[in-house]
C-alpha positions, 0 to 999 in steps of 0.5 A: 876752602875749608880755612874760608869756611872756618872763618865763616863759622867763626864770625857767625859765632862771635855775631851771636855772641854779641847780637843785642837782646830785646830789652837789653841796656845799650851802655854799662852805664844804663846796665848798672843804673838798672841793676841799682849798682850805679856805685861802680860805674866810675870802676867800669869807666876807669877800666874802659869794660865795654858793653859788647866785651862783657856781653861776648864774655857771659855768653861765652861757652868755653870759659867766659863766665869765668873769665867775667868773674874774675874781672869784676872781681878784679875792678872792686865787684866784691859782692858775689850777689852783685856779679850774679846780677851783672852776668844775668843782665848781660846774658839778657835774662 
């Protein structure tokens, strides 16, 4: 019973993380192009970023914006004002 409840909890959790914000992009394409920073869309697509993953990462407590810097980092987003840009997009602020 309690392993049930656990797993509850746990899929409860992960639906928050990766319930969509009013307002919010659908696509990372759409994110981007609203952010102005269309010249790394062909960076997400090579590396197949998905929207709902990057989403679940910035509203990550233990860890996840962390782990998002360092993937942007890792696909070519130098620009430290530009991940600032894309992990407030995707918090949906």
């Amino acid at each position: 019973m309690e392993r049930a409840i656990k797993e509850q909890l746990a899929k409860e959790r992960l639906d928050k993380l990766s319930a969509p914000v009013a307002g919010a992009p659908s696509s990372v394409n759409e994110m981007l192009g609203s952010l102005g920073l269309e010249k790394y869309q062909a960076a997400f697509d090579e590396e197949g970023m998905e929207l709902p993953v990057l989403v679940q990462l910035a509203r990550a407590e233990d860890g996840g914006k962390e782990a998002l810097d360092e993937a942007l980092k890792e696909i070519g987003v130098k620009s430290v004002g530009h991940r600032l840009k894309i992990f407030a997009a995707l918090q949906g602020k």
